[in-house]
C-alpha positions as MATLAB code, in Angstrom:
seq = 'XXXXXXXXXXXXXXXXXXXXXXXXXXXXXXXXXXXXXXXXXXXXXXXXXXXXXXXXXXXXXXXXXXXXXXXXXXXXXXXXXXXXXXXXXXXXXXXXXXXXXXXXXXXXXXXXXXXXXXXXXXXXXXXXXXXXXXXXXXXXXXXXXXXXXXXXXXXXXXXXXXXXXXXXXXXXXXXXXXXXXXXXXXXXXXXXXXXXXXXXXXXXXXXXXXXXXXXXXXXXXXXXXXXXXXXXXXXXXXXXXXXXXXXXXXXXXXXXXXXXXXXXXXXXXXXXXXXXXXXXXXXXXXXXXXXXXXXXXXXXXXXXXXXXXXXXXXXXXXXXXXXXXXXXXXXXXXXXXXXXXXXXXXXXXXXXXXXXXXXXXXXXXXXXXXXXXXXXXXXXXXXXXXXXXXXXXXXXXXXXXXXXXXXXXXXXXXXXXXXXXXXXXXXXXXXXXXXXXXXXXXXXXXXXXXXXXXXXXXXXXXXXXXX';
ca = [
     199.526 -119.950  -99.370;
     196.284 -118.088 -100.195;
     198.255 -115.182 -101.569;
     199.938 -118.092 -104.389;
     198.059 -118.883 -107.363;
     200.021 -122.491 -107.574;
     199.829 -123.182 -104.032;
     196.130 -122.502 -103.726;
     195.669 -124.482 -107.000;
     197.294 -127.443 -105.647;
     195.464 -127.665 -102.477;
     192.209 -127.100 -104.572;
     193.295 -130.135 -106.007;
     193.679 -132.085 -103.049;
     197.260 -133.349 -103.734;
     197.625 -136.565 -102.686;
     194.958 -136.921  -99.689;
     193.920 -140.554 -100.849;
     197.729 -141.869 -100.005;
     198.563 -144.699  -97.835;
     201.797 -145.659  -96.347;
     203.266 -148.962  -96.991;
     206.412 -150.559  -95.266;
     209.354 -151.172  -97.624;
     212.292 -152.964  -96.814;
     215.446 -152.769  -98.190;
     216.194 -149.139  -98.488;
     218.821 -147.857  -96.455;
     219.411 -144.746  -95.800;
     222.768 -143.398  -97.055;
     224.238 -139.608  -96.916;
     223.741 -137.581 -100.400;
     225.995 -134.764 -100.226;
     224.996 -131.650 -101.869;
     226.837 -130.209 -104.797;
     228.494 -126.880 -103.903;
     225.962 -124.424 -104.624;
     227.555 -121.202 -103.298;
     224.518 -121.296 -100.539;
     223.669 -118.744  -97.602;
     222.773 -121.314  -94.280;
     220.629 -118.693  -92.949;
     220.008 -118.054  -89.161;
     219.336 -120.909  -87.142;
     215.843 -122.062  -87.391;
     212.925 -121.005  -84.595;
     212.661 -123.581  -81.810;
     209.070 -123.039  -82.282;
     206.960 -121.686  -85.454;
     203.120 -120.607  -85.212;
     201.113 -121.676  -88.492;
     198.958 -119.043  -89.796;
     198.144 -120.657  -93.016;
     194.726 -121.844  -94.612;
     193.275 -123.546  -91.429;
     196.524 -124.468  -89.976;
     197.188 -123.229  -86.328;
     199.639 -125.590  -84.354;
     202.659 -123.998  -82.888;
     205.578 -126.394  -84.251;
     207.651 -127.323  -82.323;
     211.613 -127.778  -84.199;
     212.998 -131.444  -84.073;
     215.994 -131.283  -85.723;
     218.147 -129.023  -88.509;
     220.990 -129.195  -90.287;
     222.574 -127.083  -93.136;
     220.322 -129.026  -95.359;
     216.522 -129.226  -93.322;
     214.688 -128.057  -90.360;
     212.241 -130.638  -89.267;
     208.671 -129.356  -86.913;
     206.586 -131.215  -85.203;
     203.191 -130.634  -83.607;
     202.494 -132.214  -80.301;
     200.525 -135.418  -82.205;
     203.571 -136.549  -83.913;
     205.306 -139.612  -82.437;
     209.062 -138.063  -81.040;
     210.778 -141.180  -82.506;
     210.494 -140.463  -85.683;
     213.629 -139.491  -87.179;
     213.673 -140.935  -91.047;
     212.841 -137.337  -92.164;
     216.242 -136.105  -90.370;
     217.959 -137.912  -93.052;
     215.739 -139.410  -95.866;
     214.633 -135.802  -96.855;
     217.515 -133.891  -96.122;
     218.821 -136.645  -99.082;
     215.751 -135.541 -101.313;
     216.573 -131.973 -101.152;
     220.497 -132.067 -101.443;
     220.089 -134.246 -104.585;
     217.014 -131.662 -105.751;
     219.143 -128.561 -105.313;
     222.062 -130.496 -107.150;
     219.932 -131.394 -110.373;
     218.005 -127.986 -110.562;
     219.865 -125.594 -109.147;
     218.897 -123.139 -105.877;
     215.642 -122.340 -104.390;
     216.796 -118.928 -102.649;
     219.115 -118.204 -100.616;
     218.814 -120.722  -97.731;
     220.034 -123.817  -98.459;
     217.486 -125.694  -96.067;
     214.137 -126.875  -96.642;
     211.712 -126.735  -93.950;
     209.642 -129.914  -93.343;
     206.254 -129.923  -91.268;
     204.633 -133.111  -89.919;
     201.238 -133.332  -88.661;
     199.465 -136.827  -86.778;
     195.850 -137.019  -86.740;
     194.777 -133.962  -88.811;
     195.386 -131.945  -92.163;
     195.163 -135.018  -94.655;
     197.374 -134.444  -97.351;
     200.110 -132.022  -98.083;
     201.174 -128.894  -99.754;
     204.134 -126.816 -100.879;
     205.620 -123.081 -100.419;
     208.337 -121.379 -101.762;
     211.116 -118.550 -100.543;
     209.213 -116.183 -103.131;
     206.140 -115.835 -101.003;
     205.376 -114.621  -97.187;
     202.594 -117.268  -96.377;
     205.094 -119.687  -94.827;
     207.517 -116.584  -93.789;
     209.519 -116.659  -97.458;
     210.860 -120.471  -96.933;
     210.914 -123.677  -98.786;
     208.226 -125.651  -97.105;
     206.438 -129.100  -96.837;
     203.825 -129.203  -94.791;
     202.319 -133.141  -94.694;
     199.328 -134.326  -92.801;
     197.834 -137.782  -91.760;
     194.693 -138.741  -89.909;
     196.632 -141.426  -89.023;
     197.495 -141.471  -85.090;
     200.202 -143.850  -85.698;
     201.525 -141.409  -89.015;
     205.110 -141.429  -90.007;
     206.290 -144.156  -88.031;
     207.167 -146.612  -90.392;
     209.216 -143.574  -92.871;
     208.555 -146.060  -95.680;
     206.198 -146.304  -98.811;
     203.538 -143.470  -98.656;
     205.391 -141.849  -95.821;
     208.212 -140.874  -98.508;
     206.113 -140.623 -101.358;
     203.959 -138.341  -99.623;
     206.628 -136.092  -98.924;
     208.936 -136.463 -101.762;
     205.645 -135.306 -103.908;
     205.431 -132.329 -102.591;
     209.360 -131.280 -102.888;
     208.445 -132.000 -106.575;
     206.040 -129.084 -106.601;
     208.619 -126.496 -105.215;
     210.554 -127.814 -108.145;
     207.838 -126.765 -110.797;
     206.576 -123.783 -108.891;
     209.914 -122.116 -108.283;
     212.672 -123.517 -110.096;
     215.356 -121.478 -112.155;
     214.075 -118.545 -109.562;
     210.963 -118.042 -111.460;
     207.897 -118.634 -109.773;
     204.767 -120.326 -111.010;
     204.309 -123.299 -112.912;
     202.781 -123.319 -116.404;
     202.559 -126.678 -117.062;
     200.318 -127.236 -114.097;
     196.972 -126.432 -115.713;
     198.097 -129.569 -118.656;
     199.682 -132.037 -116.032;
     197.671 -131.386 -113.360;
     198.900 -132.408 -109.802;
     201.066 -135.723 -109.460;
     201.880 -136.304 -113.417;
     205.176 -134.438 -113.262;
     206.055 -135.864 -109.834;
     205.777 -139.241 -110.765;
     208.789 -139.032 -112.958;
     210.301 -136.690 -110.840;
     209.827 -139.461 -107.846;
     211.119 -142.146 -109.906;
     214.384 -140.199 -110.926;
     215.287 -139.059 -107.229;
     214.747 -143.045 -105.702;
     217.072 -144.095 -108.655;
     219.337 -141.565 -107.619;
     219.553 -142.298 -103.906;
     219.785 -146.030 -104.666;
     216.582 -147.204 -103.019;
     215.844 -150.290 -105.246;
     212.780 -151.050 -103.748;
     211.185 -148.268 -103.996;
     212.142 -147.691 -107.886;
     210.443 -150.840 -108.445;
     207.341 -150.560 -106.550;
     207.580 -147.016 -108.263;
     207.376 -147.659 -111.405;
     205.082 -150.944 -110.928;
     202.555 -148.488 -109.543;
     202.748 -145.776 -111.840;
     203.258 -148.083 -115.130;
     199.591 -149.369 -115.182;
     198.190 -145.690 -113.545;
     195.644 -144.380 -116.565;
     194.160 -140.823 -115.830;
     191.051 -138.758 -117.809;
     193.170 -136.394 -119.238;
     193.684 -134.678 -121.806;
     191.727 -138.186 -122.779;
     190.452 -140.977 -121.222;
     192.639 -143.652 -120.195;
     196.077 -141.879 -120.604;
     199.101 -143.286 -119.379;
     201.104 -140.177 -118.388;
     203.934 -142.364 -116.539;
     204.418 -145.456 -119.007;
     203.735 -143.329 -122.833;
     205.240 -140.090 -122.087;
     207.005 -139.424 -118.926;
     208.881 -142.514 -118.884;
     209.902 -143.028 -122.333;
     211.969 -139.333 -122.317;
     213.214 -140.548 -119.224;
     214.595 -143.402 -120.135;
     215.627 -142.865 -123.679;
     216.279 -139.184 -123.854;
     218.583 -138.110 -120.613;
     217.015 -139.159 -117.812;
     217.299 -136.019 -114.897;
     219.064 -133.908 -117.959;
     216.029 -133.819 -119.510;
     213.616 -133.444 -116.662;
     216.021 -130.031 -115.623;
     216.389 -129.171 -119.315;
     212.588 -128.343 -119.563;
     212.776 -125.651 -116.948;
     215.801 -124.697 -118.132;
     213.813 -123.419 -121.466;
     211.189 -122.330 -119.506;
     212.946 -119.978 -117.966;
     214.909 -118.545 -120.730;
     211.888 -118.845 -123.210;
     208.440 -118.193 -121.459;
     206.804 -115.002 -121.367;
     207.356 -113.806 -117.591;
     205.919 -110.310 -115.563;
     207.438 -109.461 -112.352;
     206.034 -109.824 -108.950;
     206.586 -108.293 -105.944;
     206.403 -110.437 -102.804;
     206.962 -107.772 -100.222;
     209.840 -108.129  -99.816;
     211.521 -108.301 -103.412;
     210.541 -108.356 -106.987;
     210.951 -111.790 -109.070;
     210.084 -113.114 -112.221;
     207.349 -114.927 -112.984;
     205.178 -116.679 -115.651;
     202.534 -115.426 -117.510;
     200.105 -117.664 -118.360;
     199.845 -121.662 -118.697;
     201.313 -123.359 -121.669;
     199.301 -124.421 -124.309;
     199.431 -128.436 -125.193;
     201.592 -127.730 -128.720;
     203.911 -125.975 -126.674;
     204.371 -128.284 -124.084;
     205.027 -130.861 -126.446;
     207.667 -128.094 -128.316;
     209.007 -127.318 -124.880;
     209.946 -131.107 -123.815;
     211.189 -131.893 -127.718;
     213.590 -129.287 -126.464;
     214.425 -130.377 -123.489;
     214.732 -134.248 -124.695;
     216.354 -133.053 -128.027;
     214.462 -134.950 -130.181;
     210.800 -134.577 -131.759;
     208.264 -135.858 -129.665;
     205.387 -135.397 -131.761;
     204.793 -139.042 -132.591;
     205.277 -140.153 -128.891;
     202.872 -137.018 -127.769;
     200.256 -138.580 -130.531;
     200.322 -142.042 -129.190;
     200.385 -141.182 -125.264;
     197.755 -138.468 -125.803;
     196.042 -138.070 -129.291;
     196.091 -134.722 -131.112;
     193.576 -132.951 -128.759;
     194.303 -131.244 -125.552;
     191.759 -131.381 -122.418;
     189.326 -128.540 -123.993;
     189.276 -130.354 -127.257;
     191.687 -128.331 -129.098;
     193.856 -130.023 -132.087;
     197.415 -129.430 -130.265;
     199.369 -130.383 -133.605;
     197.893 -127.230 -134.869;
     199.101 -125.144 -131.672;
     202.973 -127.060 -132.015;
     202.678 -125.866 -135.317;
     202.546 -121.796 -133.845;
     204.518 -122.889 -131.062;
     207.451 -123.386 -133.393;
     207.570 -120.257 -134.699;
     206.721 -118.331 -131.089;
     209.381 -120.146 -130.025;
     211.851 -120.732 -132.637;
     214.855 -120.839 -130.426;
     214.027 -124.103 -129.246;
     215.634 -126.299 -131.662;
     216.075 -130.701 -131.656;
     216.114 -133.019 -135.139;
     213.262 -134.548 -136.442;
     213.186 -137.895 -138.325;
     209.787 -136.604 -139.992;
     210.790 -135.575 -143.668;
     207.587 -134.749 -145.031;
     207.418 -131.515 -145.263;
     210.538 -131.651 -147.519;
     208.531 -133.573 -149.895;
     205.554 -132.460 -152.414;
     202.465 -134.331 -152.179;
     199.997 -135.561 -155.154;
     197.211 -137.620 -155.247;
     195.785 -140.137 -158.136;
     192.503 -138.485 -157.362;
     191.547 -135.108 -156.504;
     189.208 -133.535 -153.989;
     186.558 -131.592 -156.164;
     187.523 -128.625 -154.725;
     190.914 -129.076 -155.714;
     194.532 -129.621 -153.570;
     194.179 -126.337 -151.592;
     190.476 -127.146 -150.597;
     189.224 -127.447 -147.034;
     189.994 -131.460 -147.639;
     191.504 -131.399 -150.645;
     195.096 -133.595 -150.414;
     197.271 -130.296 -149.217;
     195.558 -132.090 -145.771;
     197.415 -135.227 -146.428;
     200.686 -133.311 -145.158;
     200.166 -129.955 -143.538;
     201.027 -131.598 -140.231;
     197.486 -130.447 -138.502;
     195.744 -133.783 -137.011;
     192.636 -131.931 -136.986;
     192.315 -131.429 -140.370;
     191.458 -134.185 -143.148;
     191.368 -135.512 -146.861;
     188.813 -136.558 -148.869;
     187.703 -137.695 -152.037;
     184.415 -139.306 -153.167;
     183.967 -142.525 -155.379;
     187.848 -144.042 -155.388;
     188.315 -146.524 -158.089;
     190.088 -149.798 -157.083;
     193.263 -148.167 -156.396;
     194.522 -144.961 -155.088;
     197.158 -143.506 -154.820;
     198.490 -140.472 -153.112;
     202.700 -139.889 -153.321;
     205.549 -138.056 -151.668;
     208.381 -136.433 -154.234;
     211.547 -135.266 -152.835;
     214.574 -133.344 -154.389;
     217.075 -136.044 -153.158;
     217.138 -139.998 -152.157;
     215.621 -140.586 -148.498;
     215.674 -143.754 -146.700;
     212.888 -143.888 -144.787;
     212.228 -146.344 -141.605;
     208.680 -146.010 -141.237;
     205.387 -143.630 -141.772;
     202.347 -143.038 -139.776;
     198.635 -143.249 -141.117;
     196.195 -141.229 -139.113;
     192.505 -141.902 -139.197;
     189.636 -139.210 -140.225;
     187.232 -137.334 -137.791;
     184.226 -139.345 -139.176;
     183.117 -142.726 -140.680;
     185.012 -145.661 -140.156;
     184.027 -147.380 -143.545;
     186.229 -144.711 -145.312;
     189.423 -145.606 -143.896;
     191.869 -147.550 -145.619;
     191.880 -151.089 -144.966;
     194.654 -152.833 -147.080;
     197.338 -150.643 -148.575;
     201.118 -150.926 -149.775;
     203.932 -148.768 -149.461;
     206.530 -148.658 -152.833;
     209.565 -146.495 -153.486;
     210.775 -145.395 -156.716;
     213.958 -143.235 -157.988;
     211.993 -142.387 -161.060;
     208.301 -142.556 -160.276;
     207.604 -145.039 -162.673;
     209.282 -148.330 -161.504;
     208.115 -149.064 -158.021;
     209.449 -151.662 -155.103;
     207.181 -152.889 -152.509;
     208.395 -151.870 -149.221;
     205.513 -152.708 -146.959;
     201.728 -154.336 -147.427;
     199.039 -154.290 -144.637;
     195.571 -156.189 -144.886;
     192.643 -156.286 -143.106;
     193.975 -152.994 -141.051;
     191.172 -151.281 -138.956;
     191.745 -147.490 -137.275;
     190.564 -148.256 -133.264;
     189.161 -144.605 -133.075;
     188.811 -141.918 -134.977;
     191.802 -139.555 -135.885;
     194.152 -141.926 -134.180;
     197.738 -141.754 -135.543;
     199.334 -145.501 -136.337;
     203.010 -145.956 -137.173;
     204.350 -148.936 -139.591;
     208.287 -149.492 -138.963;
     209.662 -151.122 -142.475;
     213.153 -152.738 -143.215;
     214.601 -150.349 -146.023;
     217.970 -149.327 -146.694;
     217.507 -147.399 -149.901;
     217.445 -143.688 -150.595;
     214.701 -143.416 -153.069;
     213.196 -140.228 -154.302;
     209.707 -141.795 -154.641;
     207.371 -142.515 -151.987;
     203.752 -143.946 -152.616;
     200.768 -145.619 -150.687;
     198.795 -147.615 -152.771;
     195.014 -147.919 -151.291;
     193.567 -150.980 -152.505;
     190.647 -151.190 -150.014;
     188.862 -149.117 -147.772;
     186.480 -150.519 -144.439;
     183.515 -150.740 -146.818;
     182.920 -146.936 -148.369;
     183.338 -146.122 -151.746;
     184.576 -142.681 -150.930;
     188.761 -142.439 -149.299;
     189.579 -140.002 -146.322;
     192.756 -139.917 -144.474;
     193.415 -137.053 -141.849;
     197.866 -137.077 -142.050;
     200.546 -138.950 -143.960;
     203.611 -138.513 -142.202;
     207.012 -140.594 -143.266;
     210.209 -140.376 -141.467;
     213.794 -141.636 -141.031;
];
């Protein structure tokens, strides 16, 4: 493990030592055949296996294998435990059958410790720290540990399958979403999708109960990785497709170096992802642009600060063979404003800011009359569903308060589509969306600011309206 970047990182990171184990009825056990994956069942696993890994040094003793795991021991752990036997051999057989092989065994190799090595960590065939094999290695301070094979006892160990997932899936090694998800984002959804698909109700909804209210620091605080981004794709974009998808396009669009292990030479990755990409990267794999949805789970800057609309923006043309519709139509439209930056439309905030799809950027004008007005023109009719407002960098008072949205097929004769009063931004360049009833095409789009928060100066960081 000390020879693996992602390995070290996660134990760094202390994955998961704070778990506890909670008894869960109602989730039987049931066989999850693996799909046929042309696999290699390698020799027959050692009855015993010394650990000579980070300050691991228990000889194991082997418990049980099958074409699908090989289960160790050390002395501590209680001999009737036998969920693992089947419960994991489940995880991994439905794991290889949603993304693919990890090398050329087909088992994974599970390690269980009582009463020492709180916590847990992953290897991979690619590396010799755990002899080139798929490993789990799972500790508990516990001296009763494992007993009950329910609750934190699978979580535990379902978590870190997940991280063999990211760190060598599609036979590349590394993971470079790590440094933006951190340890235990990604495996949350990746936890939820593998109790759905092994049928333990239960646990789905103590799952998602758990994670659904979870809020973590980062990239801001209070972000709800499982319940405003994970989830959603999940559920409205594919489910497992999607979760495989993204490695899919990781592998066949990431910049990857060779390594040599020893042994062999594989690929691997890089460098970490930026935020923009990782928001281009899963609009791939969900086929559909998750911009907006990145906006309101995250806001438009990344951990260090950085305005991540600006990086999607690069990350589109870097990577241009990811492809997926968009319901945003503004950049097919022109923008104009009733009045002008003094600097004029191409000016640092001059109204070219209104649209150019950076968050970090803004427009502003000094000394608004009553009403302004800035406007969207587009070659053809567009019906559009709704349009997001997003809030300046700075002072609160300039924001608009009430507004209306018209359409027009000529620009002269205008219908009221939506009105909002008394509106006030919660934080500053925070994106909000307004959903409106209209069925007509029109050629026209306008805001009409009657009001701003108290200011007599207008500023307005992105005007987006879509489909």
């Amino acid at each position: 493990m000390k020879n693996t970047m992602f390995a070290a990182a996660l134990i760094a990171l202390g994955i998961l030592s704070g778990c506890t184990r909670k008894s869960t009825p109602g989730n039987e056990l049931q066989p999850i055949p693996a799909k046929n994956q042309k696999l290699q069942v390698l020799a027959t696993p050692p009855a015993t296996w010394q650990e000579h890994w980070f300050e691991h040094v228990q000889l194991l003793n082997r418990v049980f294998y099958d074409t699908s795991v090989a289960v160790y021991y050390d002395n501590d752990v209680n001999s009737s435990v036998t969920w693992p036997f089947t419960y994991l051999a489940q995880v991994w057989n439905y794991t290889k059958s949603t993304y693919g092989t990890f090398g050329d065994d087909s088992r994974l190799f599970v390690i269980l410790h009582t009463g020492k090595y709180s916590g847990g960590h992953p290897s991979t065939y690619m590396v010799g720290d755990h002899d080139y094999r798929n490993v789990i290695d799972v500790g508990s301070s516990d001296p009763n540990a494992w007993i009950s094979g329910n609750g934190g006892d699978i979580d535990i160990t379902t978590h870190e399958v997940g991280h063999i997932v990211e760190g060598a899936s599609k036979g590349v090694h590394n993971s470079p979403a790590f440094g933006i998800w951190h340890d235990s984002k990604w495996m949350e959804i990746y936890q939820y999708d593998v109790y759905q698909a092994l049928g333990r109700s239960s646990d789905v909804t103590r799952w998602y109960n758990s994670k659904i209210t979870q809020t973590d620091p980062y990239p801001r605080a209070g972000t709800y990785w499982f319940r405003d981004w994970f989830y959603p794709i999940y559920h409205n974009y594919g489910g497992a497709t999607a979760l495989n998808k993204f490695f899919v396009l990781l592998a066949q669009h990431f910049p990857k170096t060779t390594f040599n292990n020893g042994i062999t030479t594989y690929p691997e990755y890089t460098r970490g992802m930026n935020f923009g990409e990782f928001v281009h990267f899963w609009s791939g794999a969900a086929n559909t642009d998750l911009k907006q949805l990145a906006l309101t789970a995250f806001g438009h800057k990344d951990e260090q600060g950085n305005d991540w609309t600006a990086q999607l923006k690069q990350a589109k043309v870097t990577f241009s063979g990811i492809t997926y519709p968009s319901n945003d139509i503004t950049g097919q439209g022109t923008i104009t404003v009733s009045n002008e930056n003094g600097g004029g439309a191409g000016a640092t905030e001059g109204s070219l800011k209104l649209t150019d799809n950076v968050y970090g950027s803004k427009f502003f004008v000094g000394g608004v009359p009553t009403t302004f007005k800035m406007q969207l023109q587009f070659p053809t009719g567009q019906t559009v569903k709704s349009y997001t407002l997003t809030s300046g960098d700075d002072a609160i008072d300039r924001d608009p308060k009430n507004w209306q949205l018209k359409g027009s097929d000529n620009g002269t004769t205008w219908t009221v589509l939506d009105t909002q009063n008394n509106q006030a931004f919660g934080a500053r360049n925070q994106t909000r969306q307004f959903s409106i009833s209209n069925t007509t095409a029109y050629k026209y789009y306008a805001v009409y600011v009657t009001a701003t928060n108290g200011s007599v100066d207008f500023q307005l960081s992105e005007w987006r309206v879509l489909k």
